[in-house]
C-alpha positions in Angstrom: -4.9 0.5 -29.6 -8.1 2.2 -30.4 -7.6 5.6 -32.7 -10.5 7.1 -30.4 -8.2 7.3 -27.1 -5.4 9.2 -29.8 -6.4 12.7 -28.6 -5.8 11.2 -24.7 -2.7 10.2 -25.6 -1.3 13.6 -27.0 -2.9 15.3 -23.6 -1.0 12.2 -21.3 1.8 13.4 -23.2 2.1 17.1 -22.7 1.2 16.9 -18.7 3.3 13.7 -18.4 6.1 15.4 -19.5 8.1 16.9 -16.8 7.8 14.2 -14.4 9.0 11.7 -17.1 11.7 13.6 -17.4 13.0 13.1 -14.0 11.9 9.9 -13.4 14.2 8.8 -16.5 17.3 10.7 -15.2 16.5 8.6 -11.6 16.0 5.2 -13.9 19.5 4.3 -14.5 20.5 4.3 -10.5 17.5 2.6 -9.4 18.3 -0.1 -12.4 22.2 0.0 -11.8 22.6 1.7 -8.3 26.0 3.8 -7.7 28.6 2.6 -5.7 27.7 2.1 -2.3 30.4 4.8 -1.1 27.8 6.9 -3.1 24.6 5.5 -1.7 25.9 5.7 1.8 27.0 9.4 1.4 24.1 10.7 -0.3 21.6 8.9 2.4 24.2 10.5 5.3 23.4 13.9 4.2 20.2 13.7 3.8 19.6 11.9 7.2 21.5 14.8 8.8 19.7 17.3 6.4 16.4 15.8 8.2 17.2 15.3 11.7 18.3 19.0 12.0 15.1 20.1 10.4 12.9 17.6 12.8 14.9 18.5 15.8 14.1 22.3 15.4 10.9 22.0 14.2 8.8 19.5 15.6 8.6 19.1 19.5 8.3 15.1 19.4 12.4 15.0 18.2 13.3 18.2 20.5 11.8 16.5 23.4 13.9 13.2 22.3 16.8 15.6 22.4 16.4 17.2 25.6 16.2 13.7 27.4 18.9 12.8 25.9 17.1 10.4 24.5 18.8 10.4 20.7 21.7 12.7 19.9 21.5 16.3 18.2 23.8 15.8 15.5 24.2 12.6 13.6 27.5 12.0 12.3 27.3 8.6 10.9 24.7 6.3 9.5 26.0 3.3 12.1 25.2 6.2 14.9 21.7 6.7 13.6 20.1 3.4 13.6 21.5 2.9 16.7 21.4 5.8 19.3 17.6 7.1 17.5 15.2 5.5 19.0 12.6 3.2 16.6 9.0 5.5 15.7 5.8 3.3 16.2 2.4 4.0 15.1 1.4 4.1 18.9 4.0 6.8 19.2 2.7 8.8 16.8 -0.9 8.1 18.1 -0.5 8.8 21.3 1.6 12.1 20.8 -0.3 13.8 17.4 -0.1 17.1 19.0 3.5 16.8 19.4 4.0 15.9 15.5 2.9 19.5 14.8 4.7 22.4 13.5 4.2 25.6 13.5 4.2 26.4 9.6 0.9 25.6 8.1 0.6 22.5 5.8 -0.4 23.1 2.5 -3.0 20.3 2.9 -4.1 17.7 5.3 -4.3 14.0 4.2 -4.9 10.6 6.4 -4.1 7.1 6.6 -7.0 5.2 6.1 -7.0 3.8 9.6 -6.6 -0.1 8.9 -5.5 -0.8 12.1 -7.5 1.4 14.3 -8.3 5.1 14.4 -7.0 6.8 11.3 -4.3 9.1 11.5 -5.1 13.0 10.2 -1.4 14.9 9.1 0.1 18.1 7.4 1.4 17.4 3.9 3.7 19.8 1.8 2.6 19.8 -1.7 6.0 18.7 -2.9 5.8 15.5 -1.0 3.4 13.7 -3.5 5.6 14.9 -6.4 8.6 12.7 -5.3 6.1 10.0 -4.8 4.2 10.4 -8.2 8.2 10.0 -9.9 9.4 6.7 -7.6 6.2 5.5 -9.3 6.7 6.6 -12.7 10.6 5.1 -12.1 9.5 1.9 -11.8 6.7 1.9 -14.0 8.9 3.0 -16.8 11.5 0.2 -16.0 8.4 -2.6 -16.5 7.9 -0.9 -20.1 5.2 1.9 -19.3 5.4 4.5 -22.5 4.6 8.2 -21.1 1.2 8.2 -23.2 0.1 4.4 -22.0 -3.0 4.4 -20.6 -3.9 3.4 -16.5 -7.3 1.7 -15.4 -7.3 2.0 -11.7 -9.6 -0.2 -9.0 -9.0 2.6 -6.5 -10.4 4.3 -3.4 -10.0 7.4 -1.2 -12.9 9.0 -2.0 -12.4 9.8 1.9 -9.8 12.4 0.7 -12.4 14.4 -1.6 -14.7 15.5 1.0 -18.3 15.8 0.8 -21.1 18.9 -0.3 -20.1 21.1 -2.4 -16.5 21.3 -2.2 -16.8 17.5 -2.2 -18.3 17.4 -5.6 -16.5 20.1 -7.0 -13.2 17.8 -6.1 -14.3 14.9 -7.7 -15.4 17.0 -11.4 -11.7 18.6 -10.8 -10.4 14.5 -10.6 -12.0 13.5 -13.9 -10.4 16.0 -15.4 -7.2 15.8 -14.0 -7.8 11.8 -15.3 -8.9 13.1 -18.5 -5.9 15.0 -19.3 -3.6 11.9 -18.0 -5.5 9.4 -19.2 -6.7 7.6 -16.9 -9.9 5.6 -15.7 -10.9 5.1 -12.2 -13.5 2.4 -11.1 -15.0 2.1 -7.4 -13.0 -0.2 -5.2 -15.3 0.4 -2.3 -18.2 -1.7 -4.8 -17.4 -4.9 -5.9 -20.3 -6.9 -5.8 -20.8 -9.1 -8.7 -22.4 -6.8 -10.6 -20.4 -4.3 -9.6 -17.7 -6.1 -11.1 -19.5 -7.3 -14.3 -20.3 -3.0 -14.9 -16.4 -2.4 -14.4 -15.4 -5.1 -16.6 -17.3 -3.3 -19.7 -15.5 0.1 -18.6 -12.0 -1.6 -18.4 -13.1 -3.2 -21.9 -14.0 0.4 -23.4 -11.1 1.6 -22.2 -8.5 -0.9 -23.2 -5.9 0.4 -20.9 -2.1 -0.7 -21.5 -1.9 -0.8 -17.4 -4.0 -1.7 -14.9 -3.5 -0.3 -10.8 -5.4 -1.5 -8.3 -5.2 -3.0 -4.4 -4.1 -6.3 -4.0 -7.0 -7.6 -2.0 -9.2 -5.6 -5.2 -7.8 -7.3 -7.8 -8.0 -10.3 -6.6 -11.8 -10.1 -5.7 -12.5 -8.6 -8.8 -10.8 -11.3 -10.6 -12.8 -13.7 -8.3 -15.9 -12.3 -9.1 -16.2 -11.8 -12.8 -17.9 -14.3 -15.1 -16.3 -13.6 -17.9 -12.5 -12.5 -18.7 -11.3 -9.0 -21.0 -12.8 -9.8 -24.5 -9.2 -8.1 -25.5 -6.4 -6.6 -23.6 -3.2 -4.9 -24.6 -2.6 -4.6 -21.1 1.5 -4.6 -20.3 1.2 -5.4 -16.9 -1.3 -5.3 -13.7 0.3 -3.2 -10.5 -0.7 -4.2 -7.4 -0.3 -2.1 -4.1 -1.4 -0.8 -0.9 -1.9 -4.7 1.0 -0.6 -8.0 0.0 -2.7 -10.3 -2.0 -5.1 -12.6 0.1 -4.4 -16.1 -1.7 -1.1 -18.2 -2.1 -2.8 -18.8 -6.2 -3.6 -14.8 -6.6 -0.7 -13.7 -8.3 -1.3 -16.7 -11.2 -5.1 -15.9 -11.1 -5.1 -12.3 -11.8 -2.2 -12.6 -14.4 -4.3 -15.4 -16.3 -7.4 -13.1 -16.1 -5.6 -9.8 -17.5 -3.6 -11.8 -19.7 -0.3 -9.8 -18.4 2.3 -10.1 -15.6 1.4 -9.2 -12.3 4.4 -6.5 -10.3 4.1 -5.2 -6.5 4.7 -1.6 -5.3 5.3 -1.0 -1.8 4.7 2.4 0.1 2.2 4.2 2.7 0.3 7.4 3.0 1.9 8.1 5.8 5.9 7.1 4.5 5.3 7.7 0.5 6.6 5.2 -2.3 9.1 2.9 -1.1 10.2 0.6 -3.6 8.8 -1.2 -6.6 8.9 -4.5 -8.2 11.1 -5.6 -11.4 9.4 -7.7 -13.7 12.5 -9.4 -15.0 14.6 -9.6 -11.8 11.6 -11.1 -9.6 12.9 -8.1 -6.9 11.7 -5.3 -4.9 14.0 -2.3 -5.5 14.3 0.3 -3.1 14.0 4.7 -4.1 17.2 4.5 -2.4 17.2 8.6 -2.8 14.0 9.3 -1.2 14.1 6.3 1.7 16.1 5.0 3.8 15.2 1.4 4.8 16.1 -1.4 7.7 15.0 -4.6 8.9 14.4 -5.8 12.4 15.6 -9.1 13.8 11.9 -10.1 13.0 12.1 -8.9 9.3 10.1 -5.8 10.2 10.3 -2.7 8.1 11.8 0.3 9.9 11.5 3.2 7.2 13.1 7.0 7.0 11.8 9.4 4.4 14.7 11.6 3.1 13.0 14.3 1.4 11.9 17.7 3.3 8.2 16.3 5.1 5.6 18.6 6.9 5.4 15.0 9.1 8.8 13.6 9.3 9.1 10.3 10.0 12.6 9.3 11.5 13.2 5.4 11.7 9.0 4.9 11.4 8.5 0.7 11.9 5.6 0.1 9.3 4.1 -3.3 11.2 5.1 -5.0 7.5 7.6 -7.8 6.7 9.7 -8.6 3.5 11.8 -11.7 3.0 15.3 -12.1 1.4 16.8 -8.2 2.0 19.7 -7.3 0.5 21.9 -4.6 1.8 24.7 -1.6 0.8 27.7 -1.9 2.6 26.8 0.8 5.5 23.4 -1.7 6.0 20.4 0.4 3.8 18.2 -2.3 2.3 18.7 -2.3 -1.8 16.5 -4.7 -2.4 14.5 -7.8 -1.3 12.3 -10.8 -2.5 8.8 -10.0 -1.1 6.8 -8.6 1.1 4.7 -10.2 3.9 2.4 -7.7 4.8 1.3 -6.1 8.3 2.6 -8.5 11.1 -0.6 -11.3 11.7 -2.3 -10.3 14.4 -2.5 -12.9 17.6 -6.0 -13.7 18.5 -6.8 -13.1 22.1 -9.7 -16.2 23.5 -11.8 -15.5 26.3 -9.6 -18.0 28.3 -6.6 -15.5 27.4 -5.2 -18.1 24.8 -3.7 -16.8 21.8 -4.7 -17.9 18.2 -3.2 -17.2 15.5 -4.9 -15.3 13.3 -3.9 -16.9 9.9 -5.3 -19.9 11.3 -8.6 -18.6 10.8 -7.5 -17.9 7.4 -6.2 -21.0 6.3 -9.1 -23.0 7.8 -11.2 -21.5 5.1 -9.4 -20.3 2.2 -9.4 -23.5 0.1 -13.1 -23.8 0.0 -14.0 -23.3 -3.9 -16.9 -21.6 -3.2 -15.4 -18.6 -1.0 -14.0 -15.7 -2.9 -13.1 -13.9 0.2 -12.7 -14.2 3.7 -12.8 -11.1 6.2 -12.8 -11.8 10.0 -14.7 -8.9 12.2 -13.1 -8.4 15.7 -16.3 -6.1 17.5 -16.5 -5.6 21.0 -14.0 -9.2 21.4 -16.6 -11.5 19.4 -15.7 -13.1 16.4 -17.7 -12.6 13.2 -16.6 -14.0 10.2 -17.6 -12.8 6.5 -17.3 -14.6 3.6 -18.3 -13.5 -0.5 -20.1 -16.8 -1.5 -22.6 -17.6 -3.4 -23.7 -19.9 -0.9 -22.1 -22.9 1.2 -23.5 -26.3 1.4 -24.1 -27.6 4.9 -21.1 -30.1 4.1 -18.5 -27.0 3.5 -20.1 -25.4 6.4 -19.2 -27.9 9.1 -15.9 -28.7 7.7 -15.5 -24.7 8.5 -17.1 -25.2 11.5 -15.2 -28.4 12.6 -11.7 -26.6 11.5 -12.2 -23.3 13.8 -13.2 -25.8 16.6 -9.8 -26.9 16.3 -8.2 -24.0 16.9 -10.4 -22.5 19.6 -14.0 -23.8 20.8 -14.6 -20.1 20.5 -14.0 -19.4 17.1 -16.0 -22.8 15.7 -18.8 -20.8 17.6 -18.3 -17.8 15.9 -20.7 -15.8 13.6 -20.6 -16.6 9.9 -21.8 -14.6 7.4 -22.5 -14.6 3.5 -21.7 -11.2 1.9 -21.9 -9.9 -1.6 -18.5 -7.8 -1.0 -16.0 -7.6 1.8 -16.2 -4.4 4.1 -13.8 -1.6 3.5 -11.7 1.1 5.0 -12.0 4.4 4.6 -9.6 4.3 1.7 -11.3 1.3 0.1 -9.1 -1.5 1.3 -10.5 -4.4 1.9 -8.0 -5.9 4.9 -8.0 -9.4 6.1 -8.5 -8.4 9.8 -11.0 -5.2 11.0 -10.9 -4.1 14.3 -14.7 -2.3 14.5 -14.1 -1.5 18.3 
């Protein structure tokens, strides 16, 4: 790699250090995990460990208690997913003020509100730390060196605030990047020439691993001209929503030249699990989570760590295929992951569509490099990133929604530069404006 990144390097080295460190003592039992007597007795404790602290401290769980509702102690796993009740995001919603303790956080954070009002929550500082090492962990097993250089097609510029403070935040992130060498380009812009101006950067750069969200990557993929003039990249990480296409995954690995892994987690639940490169598998931070699977393939997740917000048996709205389990029924590891359960499409007429319908009516159109459907006020608008549409690919679009729904081949369609975003820069296939 370029001798002018050397003095990066040494810096990514020094404040790499310590969290290398324990991400490499974690490596060989996320690899190899432990016997499952081990798993199962670690996880106990630290459910108990949790439910005792959440019981006492935050009156959401106390009130569970004192209905009898779920049980105060927990003596087995086998008890736990089945006499505490299942958390929802509605739950937590509709009862913030009971999610609340009475310690102050050391910082507030938010979910970026994808499907619906975002939620605001207390954060202890040690909380990311445990994320920032499940990451490293599997990073490290896909061949990441502690110096290698990250390119990031990021967000949350919603986190950094604005005025003063905001700015100073963001000169305090460049240096933080600086010293850890890495590179951060705008996922909330990418227009075409958005994308053309990020592609030089990356090119600059010449990072060994590019980070980014699914739906990101793939639309910056879809909307360059022109492909890395060189890359040492190792591999591309993909994150935070499930890629939009059936041909991403090929696409972007053909673009950056390197194979394409998934990394599962939330805001709101932390780092969950990571893909393998060479296993073609999700492995679960089987110290820091605890994870089922509904009847409907669901994920129903459990933190284990000490949380200002804990979340006890917290049902994501994702799915994953092929689970595998330890013998007392925590997922290990599974195949893939499906996303946030498709929403059903309510019709004036009270019919239900569903919403991957829209979707696939569209998707195969050569000339559409995304698709974003806008649900305001219960009419239909849908965007696409074109170029532009001939009136032949138009009423085939037109003549496909009709088929699903009179109202929906009546529905607005519009011709964007760039799909709208979140408040963390995610471009979801569904938003919900009111």
């Amino acid at each position: 790699m370029a001798t002018s990144f050397d003095y990066r390097r040494l810096l990514a080295r020094i404040f790499r250090r310590r969290r290398f460190k324990q991400a490499q003592k974690l490596l060989p039992n996320w690899v190899s995990p432990p016997s499952d007597f081990f798993v199962a007795s670690m996880q106990l404790e630290k459910i108990q460990h949790l439910w005792n602290d959440a019981v006492d401290n935050i009156p959401y769980y106390s009130e569970l208690v004192r209905k009898r509702n779920a049980p105060r102690k927990i003596s087995s796993v086998r008890q736990f997913v089945s006499e505490v009740p299942v958390l929802t995001k509605q739950d937590l919603m509709k009862n913030r003020d009971l999610f609340n303790r009475k310690k102050t956080p050391h910082h507030i954070t938010m979910t970026a509100g994808s499907t619906g009002e975002p939620l605001q929550f207390g954060v202890w500082r040690r909380e990311s730390e445990i994320c920032a090492i499940n990451q490293i962990v599997g990073r490290i097993a896909n061949g990441m060196d502690i110096n290698d250089s990250i390119f990031f097609i990021w967000g949350h510029s919603h986190l950094l605030g604005t005025g003063f403070k905001g700015k100073l935040k963001n000169v305090q992130r460049k240096l933080k990047d600086a010293c850890m060498n890495y590179k951060r380009v705008d996922a909330y812009k990418l227009d075409q020439v958005s994308v053309e101006m990020h592609l030089r950067t990356l090119e600059r750069f010449d990072p060994e691993i590019v980070l980014g969200y699914s739906s990101a990557l793939d639309l910056f993929v879809g909307q360059s001209t022109n492909t890395p003039k060189k890359s040492g990249i190792k591999f591309v990480v993909s994150t935070s929503d499930m890629l939009p296409h059936s041909d991403s995954k090929k696409t972007i690995e053909g673009f950056f030249k390197a194979p394409l892994i998934m990394e599962y987690g939330g805001v709101d639940f932390g780092v969950v699990s990571h893909e393998m490169m060479n296993s073609l598998e999700h492995r679960v931070f089987w110290w820091s989570h605890f994870l089922e699977v509904t009847e409907e393939n669901e994920i129903v997740v459990t933190p284990l760590y000490n949380r200002y917000l804990p979340l006890v048996r917290f049902k994501t709205g994702d799915e994953i295929t092929g689970p595998t389990y330890f013998a007392h029924g925590s997922v290990k590891s599974f195949l893939g992951i499906l996303g946030i359960k498709h929403d059903a499409l309510r019709m004036p007429d009270n019919k239900f569509v569903h919403s991957l319908g829209v979707f696939h009516s569209i998707r195969d159109l050569e000339s559409v490099k995304g698709i974003q459907l806008i649900i305001n006020k219960g009419k239909f608008v849908i965007h696409l990133v074109s170029n532009g549409l001939s009136d032949q690919e138009m009423n085939t679009i037109r003549k496909r929604l009709r088929e699903l729904h009179p109202t929906l081949g009546e529905a607005d369609i519009r011709l964007v530069k760039d799909l709208g975003t979140n408040a963390a820069g995610k471009r979801r296939w569904i938003r919900k404006i009111s």
